[in-house]
C-alpha positions in Angstrom: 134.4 104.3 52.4 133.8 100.5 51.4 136.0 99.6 54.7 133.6 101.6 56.6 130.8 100.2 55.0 131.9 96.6 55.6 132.4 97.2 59.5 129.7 98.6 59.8 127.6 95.7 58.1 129.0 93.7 61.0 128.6 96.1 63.9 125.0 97.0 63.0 124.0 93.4 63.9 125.8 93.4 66.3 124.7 96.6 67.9 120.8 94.8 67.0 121.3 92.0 69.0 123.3 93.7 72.2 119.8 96.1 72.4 117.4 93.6 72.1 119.2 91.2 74.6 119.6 94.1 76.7 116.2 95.0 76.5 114.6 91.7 76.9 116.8 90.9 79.8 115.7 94.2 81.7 112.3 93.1 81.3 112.9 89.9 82.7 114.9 91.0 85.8 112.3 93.7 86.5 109.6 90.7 86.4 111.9 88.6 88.4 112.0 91.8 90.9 108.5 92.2 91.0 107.5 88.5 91.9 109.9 88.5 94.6 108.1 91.7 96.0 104.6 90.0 95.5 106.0 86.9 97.4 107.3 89.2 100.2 104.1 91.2 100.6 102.1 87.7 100.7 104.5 86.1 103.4 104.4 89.3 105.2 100.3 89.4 104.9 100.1 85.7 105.8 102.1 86.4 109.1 100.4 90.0 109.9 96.8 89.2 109.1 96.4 86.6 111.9 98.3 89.1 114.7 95.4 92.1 113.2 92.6 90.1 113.2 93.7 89.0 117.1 94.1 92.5 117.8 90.9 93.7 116.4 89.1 90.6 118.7 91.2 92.0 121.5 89.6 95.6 121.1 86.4 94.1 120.9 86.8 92.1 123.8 87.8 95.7 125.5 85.2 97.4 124.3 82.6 94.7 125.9 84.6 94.8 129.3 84.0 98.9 129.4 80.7 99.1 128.0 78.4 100.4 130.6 76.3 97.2 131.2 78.5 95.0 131.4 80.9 97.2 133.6 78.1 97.5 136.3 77.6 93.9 136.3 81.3 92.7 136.4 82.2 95.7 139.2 80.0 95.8 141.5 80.2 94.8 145.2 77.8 95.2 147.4 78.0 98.0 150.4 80.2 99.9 148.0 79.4 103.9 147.9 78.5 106.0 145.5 82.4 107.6 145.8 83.8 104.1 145.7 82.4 102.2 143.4 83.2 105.1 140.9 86.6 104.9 141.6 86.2 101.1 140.6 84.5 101.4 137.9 87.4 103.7 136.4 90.0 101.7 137.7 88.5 98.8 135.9 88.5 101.1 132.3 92.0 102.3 132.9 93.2 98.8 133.8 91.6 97.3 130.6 92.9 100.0 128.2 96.3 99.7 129.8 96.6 95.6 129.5 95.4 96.4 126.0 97.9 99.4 124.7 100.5 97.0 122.5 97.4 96.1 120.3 97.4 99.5 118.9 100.5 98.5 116.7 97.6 96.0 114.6 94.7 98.5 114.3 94.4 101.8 112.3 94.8 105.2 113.9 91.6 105.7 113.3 90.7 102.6 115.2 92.4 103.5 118.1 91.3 107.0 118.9 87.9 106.1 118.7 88.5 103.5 121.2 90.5 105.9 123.1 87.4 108.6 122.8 85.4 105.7 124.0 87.2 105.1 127.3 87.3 108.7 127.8 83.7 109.2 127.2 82.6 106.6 129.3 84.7 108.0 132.5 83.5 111.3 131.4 79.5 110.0 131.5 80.5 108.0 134.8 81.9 111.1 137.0 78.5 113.4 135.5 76.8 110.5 136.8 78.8 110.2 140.2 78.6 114.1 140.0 74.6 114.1 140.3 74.4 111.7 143.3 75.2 111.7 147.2 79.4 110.4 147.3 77.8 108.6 150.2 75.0 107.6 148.7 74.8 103.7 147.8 76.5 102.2 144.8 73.2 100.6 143.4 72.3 104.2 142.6 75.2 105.0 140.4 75.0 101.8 138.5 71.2 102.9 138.4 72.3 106.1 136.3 75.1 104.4 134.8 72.7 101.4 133.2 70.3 104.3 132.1 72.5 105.9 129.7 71.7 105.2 126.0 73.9 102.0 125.3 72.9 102.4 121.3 74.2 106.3 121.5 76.9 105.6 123.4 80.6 105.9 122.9 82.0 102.1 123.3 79.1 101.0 120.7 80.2 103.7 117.7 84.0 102.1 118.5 82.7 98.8 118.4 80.6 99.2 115.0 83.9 100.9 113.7 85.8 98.2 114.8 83.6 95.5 113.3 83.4 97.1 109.8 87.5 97.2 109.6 88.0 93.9 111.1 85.5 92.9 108.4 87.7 94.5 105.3 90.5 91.8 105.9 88.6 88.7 105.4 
């Protein structure tokens, strides 16, 4: 019994120190583990934030190409008809959107289907607005209707104060 009592005065140290080295070192590595996460996610942030923020200036920019004033103004040719410079008008959305598309991988979901609801909306608005008028008719008179529609109501401005207010959450 002393024998036993004699190791055991030496192993109970012992046994002390291995647990509270063991502890303390676990601590240690899983704060070393955790920095090195923290510096990862800041490198990764200082390399994605620039590429968002660009994308969120490029769907902007987008959204001010398609809205309906500034459409009109850039599209329009005189001696165009009614027919014609509808389908100009939505080939000038479509090709936007399309030279935009890759951006989509920077913005939020939800970003991106309201700017996809926009473009739809605003081809939508034009063909009821085409739909209304002679196809022969003039092309002043469909940017007429088109320049008529409520710009504060409309879809591309929603998009574009949604836009603002997430591109404004990075900085």
């Amino acid at each position: 019994m002393k024998e036993i009592l004699m190791t055991l005065q030496y192993i109970l140290p012992s046994v002390v120190v291995f647990l509270a080295s063991w502890f303390i070192l676990k601590e240690f590595f899983k704060q070393e583990k955790d920095k090195k996460h923290l510096k990862l996610v800041e490198e990764k942030q200082r390399i994605s934030l620039p590429l968002r923020l660009q994308a969120y200036e490029r769907m902007v920019l987008l959204l001010e190409r398609i809205s309906p004033g500034n459409l009109v103004m850039r599209i329009h040719q005189q001696g165009l008809t009614v027919a014609q410079f509808q389908k100009k008008l939505i080939q000038g959305i479509r090709d936007e959107f399309d030279h935009n598309l890759s951006q989509q991988l920077y913005i939020s979901v939800d970003a991106w289907e309201m700017i996809k609801r926009a473009k739809e909306e605003l081809i939508r608005q034009i063909n009821a607005s085409a739909a209304k008028l002679s196809a022969d008719g003039p092309s002043t008179d469909l940017s007429l209707k088109i320049m008529e529609m409520n710009i504060e109501k409309s879809a591309t401005r929603k998009a574009l104060d949604y836009l603002k207010s997430e591109a404004n959450k990075f900085m």
